[in-house]
Backbone and ligand atoms as CSV (ligand in chain L), in Angstrom:
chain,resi,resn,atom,element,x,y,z
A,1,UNK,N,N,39.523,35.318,24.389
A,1,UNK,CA,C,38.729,35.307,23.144
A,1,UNK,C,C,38.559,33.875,22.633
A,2,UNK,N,N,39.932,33.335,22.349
A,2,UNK,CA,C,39.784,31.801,22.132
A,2,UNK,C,C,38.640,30.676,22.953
A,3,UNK,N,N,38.922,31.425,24.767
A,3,UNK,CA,C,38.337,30.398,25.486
A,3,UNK,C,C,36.600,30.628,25.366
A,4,UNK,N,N,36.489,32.160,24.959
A,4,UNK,CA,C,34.876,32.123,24.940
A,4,UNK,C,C,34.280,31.272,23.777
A,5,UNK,N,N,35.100,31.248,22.636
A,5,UNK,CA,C,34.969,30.240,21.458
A,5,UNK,C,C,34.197,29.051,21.567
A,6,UNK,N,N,35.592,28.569,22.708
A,6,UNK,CA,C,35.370,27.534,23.066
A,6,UNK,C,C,33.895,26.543,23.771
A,7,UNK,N,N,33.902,27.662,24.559
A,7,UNK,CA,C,32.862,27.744,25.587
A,7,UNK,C,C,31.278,27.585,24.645
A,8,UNK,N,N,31.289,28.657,23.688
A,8,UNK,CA,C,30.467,28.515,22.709
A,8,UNK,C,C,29.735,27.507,21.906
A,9,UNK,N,N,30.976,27.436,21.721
A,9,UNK,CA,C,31.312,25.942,20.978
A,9,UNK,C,C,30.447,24.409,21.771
A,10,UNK,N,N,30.973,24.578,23.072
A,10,UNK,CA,C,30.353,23.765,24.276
A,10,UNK,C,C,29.166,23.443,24.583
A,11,UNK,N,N,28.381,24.758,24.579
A,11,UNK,CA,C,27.222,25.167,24.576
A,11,UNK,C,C,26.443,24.522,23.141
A,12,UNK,N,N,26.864,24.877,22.644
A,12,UNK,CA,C,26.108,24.151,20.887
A,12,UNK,C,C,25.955,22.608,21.602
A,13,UNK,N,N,27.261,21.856,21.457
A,13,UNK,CA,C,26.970,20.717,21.472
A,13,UNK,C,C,25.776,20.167,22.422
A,14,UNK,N,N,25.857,20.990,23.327
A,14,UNK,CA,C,25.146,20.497,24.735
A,14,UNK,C,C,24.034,20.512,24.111
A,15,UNK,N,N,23.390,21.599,23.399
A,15,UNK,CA,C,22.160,21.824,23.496
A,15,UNK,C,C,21.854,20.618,21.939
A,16,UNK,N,N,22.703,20.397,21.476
A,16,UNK,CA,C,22.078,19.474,20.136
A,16,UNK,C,C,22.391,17.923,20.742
A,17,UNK,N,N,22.947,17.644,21.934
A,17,UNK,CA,C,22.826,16.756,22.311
A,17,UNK,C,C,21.522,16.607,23.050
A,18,UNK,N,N,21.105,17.443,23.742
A,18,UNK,CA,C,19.673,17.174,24.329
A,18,UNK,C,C,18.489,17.090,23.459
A,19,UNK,N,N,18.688,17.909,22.318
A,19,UNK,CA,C,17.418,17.779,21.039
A,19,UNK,C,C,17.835,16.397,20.958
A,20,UNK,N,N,18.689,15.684,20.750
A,20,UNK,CA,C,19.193,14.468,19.988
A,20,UNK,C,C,17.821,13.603,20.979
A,21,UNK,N,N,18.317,13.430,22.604
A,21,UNK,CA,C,17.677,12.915,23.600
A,21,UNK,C,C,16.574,13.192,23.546
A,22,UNK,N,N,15.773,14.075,23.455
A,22,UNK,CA,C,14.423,14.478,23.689
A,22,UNK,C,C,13.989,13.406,22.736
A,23,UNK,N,N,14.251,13.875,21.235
A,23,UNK,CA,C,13.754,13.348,20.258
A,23,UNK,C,C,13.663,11.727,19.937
A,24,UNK,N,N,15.040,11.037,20.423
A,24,UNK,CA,C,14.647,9.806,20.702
A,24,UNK,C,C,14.266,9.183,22.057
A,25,UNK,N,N,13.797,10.481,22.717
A,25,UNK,CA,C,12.494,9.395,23.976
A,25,UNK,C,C,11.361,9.931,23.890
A,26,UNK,N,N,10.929,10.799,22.473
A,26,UNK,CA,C,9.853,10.446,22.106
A,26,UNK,C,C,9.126,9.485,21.406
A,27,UNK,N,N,10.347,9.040,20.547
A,27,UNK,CA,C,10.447,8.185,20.000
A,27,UNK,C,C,10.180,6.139,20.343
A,28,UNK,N,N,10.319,6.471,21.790
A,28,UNK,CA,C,10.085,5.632,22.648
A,28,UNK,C,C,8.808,4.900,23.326
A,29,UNK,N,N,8.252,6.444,23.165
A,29,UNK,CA,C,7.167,6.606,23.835
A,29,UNK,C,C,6.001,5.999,23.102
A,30,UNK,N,N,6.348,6.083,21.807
A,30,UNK,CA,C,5.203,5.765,21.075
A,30,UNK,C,C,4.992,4.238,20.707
A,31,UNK,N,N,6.285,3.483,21.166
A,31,UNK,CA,C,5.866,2.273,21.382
A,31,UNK,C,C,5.338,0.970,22.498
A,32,UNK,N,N,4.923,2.200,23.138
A,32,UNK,CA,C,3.547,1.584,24.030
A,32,UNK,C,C,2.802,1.850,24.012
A,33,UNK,N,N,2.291,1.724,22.485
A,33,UNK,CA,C,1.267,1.758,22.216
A,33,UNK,C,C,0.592,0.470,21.777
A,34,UNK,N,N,-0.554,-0.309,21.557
A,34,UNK,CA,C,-0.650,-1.717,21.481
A,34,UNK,C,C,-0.493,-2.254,20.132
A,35,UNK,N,N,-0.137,-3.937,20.694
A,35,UNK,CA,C,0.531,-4.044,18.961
A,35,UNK,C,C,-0.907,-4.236,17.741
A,36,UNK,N,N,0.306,-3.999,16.452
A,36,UNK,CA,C,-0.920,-4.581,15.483
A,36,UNK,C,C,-1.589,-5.313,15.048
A,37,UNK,N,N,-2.038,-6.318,15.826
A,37,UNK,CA,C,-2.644,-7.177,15.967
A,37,UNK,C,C,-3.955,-7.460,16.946
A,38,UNK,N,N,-4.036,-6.375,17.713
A,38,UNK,CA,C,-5.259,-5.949,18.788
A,38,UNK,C,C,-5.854,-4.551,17.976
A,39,UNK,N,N,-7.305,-5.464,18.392
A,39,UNK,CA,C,-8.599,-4.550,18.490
A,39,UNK,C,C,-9.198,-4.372,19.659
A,40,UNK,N,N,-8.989,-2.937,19.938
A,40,UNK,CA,C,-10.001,-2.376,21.296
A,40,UNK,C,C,-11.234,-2.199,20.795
A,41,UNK,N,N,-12.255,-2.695,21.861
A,41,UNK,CA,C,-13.613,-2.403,21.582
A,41,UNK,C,C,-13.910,-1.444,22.692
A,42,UNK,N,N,-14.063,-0.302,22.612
A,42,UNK,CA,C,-14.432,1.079,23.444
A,42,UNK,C,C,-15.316,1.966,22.917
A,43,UNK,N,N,-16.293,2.533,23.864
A,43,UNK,CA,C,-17.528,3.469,23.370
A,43,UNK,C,C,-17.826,2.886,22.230
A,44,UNK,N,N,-18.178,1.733,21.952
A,44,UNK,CA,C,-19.389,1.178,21.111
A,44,UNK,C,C,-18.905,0.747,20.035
A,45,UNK,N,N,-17.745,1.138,19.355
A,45,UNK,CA,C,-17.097,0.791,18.353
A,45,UNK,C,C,-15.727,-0.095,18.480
A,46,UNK,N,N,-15.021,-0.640,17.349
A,46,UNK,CA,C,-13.927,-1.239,16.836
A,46,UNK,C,C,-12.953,-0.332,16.980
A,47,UNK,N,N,-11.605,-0.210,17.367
A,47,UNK,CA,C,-10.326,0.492,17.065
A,47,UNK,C,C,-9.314,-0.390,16.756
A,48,UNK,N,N,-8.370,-0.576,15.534
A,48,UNK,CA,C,-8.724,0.383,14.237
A,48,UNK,C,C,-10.442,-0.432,13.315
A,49,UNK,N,N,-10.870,0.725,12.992
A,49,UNK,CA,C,-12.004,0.321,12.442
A,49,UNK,C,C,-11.800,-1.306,11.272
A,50,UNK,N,N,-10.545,-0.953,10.498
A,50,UNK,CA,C,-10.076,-2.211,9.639
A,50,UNK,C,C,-8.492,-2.266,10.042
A,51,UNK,N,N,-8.439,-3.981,9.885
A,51,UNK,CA,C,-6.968,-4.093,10.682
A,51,UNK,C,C,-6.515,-5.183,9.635
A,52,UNK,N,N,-5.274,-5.013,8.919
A,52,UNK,CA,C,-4.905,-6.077,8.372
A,52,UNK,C,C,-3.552,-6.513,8.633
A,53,UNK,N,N,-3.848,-7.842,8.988
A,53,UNK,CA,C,-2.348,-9.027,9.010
A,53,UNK,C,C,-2.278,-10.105,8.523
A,54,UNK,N,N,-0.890,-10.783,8.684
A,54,UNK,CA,C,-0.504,-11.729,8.011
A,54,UNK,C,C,-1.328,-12.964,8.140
A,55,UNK,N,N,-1.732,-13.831,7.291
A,55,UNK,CA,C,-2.398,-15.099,7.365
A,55,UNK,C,C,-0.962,-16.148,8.537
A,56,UNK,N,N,-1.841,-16.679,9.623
A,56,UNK,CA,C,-1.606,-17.080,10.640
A,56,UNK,C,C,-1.325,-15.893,11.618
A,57,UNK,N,N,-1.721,-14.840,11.550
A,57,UNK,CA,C,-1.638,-14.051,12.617
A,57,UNK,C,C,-2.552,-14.155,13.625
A,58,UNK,N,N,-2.618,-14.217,15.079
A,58,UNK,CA,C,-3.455,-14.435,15.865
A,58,UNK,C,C,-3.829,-12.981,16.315
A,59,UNK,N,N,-5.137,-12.403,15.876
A,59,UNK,CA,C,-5.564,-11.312,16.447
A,59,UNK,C,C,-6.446,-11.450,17.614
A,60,UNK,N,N,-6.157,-10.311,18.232
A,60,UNK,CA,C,-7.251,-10.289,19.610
A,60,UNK,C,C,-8.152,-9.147,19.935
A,61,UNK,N,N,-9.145,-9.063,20.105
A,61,UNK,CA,C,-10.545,-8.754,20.683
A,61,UNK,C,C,-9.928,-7.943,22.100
A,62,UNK,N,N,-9.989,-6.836,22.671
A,62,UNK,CA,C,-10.181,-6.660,23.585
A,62,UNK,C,C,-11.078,-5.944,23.959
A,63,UNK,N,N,-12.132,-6.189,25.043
A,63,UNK,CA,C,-13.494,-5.621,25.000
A,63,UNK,C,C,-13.190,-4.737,26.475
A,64,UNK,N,N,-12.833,-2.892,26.254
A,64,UNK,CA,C,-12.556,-2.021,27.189
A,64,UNK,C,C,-13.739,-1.028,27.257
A,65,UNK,N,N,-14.983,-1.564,26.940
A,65,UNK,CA,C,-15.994,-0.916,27.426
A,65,UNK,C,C,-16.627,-1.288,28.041
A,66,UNK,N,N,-17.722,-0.642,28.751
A,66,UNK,CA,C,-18.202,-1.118,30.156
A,66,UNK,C,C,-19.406,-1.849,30.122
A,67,UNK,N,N,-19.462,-2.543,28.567
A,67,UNK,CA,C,-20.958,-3.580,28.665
A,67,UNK,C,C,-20.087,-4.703,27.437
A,68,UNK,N,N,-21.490,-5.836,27.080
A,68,UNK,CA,C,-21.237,-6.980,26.938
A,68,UNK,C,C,-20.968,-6.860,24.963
A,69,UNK,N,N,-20.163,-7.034,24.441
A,69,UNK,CA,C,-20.481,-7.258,22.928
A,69,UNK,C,C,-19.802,-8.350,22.273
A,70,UNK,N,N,-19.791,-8.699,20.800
A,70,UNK,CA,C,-20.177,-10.026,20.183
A,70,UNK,C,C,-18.630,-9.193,19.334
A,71,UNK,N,N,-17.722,-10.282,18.688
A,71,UNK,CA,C,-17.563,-10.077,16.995
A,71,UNK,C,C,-17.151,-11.254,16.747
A,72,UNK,N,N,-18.221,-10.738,15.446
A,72,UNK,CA,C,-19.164,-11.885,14.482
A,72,UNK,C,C,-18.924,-11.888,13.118
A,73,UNK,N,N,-18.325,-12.531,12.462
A,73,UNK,CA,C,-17.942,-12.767,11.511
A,73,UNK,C,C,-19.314,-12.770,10.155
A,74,UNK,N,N,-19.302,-11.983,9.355
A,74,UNK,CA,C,-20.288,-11.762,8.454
A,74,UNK,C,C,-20.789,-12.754,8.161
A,75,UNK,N,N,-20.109,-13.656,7.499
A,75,UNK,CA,C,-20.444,-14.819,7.166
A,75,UNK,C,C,-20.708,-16.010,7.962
A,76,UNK,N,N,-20.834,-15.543,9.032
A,76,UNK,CA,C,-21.261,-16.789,10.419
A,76,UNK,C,C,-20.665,-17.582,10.395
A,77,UNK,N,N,-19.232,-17.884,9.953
A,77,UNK,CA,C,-18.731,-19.460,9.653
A,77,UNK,C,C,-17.184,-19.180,10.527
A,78,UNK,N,N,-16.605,-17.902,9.987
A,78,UNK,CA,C,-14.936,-17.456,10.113
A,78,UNK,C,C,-14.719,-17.410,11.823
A,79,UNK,N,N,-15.341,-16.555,12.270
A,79,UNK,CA,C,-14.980,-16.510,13.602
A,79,UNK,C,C,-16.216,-16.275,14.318
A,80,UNK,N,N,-16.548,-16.215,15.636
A,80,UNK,CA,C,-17.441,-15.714,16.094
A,80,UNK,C,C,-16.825,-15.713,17.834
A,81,UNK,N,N,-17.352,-14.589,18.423
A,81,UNK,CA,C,-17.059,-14.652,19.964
A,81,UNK,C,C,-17.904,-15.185,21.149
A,82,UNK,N,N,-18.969,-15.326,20.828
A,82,UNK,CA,C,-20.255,-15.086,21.448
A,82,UNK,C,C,-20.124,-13.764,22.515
A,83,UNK,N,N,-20.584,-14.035,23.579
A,83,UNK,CA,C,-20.858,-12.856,24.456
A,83,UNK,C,C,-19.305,-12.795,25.007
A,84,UNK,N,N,-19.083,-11.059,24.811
A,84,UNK,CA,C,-17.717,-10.950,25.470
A,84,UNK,C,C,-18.256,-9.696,26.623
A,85,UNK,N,N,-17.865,-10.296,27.883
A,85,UNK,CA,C,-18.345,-9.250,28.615
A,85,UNK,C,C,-17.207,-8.212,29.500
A,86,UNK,N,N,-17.628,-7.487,29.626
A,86,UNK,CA,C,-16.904,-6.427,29.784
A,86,UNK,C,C,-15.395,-6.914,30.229
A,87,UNK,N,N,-14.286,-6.698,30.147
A,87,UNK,CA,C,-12.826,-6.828,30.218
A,87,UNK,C,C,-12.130,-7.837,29.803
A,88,UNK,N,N,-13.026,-8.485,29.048
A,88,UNK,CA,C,-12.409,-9.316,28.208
A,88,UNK,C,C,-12.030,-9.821,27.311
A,89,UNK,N,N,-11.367,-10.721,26.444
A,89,UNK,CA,C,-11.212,-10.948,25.270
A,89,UNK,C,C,-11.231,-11.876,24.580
A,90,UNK,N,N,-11.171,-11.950,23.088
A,90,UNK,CA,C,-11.755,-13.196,22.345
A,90,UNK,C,C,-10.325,-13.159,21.396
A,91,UNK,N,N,-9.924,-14.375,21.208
A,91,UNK,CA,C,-8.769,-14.338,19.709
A,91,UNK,C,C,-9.053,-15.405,18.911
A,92,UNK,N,N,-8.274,-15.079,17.906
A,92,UNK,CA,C,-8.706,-16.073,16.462
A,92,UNK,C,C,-7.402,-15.527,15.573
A,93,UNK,N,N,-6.893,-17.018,15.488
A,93,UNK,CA,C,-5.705,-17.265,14.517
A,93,UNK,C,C,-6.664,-17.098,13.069
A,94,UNK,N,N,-6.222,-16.307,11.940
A,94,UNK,CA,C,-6.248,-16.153,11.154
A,94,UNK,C,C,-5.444,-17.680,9.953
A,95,UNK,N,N,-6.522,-18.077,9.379
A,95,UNK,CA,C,-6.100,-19.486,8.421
A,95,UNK,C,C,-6.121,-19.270,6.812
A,96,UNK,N,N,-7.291,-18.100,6.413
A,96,UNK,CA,C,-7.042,-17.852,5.042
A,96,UNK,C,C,-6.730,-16.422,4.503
A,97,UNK,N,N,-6.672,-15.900,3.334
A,97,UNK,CA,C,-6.963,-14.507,3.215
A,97,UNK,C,C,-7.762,-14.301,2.649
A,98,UNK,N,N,-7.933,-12.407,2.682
A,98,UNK,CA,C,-9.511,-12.582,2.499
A,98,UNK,C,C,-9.587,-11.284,3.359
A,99,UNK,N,N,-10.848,-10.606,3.000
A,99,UNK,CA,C,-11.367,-9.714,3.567
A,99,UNK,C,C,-12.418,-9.892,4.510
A,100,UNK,N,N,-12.585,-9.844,5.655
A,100,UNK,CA,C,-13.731,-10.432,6.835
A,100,UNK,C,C,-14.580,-9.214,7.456
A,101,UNK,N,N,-15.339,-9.280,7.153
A,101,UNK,CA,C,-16.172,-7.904,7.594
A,101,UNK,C,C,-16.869,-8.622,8.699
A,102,UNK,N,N,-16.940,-7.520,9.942
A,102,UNK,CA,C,-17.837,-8.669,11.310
A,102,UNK,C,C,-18.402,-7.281,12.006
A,103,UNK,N,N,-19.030,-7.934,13.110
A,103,UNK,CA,C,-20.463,-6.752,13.446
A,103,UNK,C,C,-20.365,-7.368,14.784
A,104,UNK,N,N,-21.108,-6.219,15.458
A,104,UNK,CA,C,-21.759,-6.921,16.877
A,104,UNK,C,C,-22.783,-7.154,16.851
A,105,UNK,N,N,-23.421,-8.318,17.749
A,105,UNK,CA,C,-25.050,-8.852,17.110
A,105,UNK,C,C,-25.691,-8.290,18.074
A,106,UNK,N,N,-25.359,-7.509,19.328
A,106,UNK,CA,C,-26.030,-6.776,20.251
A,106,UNK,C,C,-26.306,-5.326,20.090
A,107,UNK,N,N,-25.136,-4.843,18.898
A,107,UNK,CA,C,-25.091,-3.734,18.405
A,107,UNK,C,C,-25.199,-3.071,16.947
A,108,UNK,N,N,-26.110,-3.127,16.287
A,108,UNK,CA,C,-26.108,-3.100,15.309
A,108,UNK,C,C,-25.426,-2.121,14.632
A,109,UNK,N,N,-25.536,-1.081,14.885
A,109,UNK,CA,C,-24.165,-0.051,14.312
A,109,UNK,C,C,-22.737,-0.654,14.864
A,110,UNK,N,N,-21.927,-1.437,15.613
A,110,UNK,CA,C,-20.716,-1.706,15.661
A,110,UNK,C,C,-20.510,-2.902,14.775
A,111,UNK,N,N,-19.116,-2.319,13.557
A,111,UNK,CA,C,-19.244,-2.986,12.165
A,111,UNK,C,C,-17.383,-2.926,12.687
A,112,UNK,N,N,-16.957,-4.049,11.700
A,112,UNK,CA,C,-15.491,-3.587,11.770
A,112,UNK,C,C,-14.632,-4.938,10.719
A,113,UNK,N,N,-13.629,-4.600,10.438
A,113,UNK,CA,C,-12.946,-5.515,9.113
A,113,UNK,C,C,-11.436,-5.739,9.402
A,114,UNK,N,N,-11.379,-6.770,8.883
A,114,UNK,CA,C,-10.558,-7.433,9.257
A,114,UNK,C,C,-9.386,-8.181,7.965
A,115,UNK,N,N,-8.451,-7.889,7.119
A,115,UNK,CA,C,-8.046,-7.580,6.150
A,115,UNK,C,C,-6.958,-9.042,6.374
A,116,UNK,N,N,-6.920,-10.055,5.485
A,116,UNK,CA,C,-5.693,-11.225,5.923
A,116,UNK,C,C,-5.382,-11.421,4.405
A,117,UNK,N,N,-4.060,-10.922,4.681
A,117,UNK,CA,C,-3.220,-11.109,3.509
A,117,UNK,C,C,-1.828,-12.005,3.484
A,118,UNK,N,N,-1.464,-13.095,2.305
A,118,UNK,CA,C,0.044,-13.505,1.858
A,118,UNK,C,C,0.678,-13.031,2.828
L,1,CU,CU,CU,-21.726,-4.334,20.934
């Protein structure tokens, strides 16, 4: 009687030790995901649509769709890429803050922002 207790007992742990495991290698998993500081450009648009970091943060452009696009700084002055063609990428250290709204000049619906804060 004692030893089935026991046994019981055994069983619990086992199984809240594996929830334990599961749960932190899911936990794992989710950090390969890319850092915050990259923008994918895929199917025509920006991902994340607005991205904000620290002033001197160097963000990067990565262009994972299968044609050529631009980002262009609204104000024509902040950043600009010219032609980024397919698999590649453009970066730009961030110097002030400020809200930067930029576009593709090949695409007129691809819009995207860029948030630099303290
Ligand atoms: Cu484009």
């Amino acid at each position: 009687m004692k030893q089935n207790q026991i046994l019981v007992l055994a069983c619990m742990m086992l199984l809240s030790i594996v929830i334990v495991i599961s749960c932190s290698k899911s936990k794992t998993s989710s950090s390969g995901t890319p850092s915050s500081n990259t923008v994918n450009i895929a199917n025509m648009a920006f991902a994340p649509l607005s991205l904000t970091v620290k002033v001197g943060t160097t963000v990067t452009w990565k262009n994972n769709d299968g044609i050529t696009h631009t980002v262009t700084s609204n104000d024509g002055t902040s950043f600009n890429s010219g032609n980024l063609s397919a698999g590649s990428s453009f970066s730009y250290t961030t110097t002030t803050t400020g809200t930067f709204d930029y576009h593709c000049t090949i695409h007129a619906g691809m819009v995207g922002t860029l948030i630099v804060t303290q």
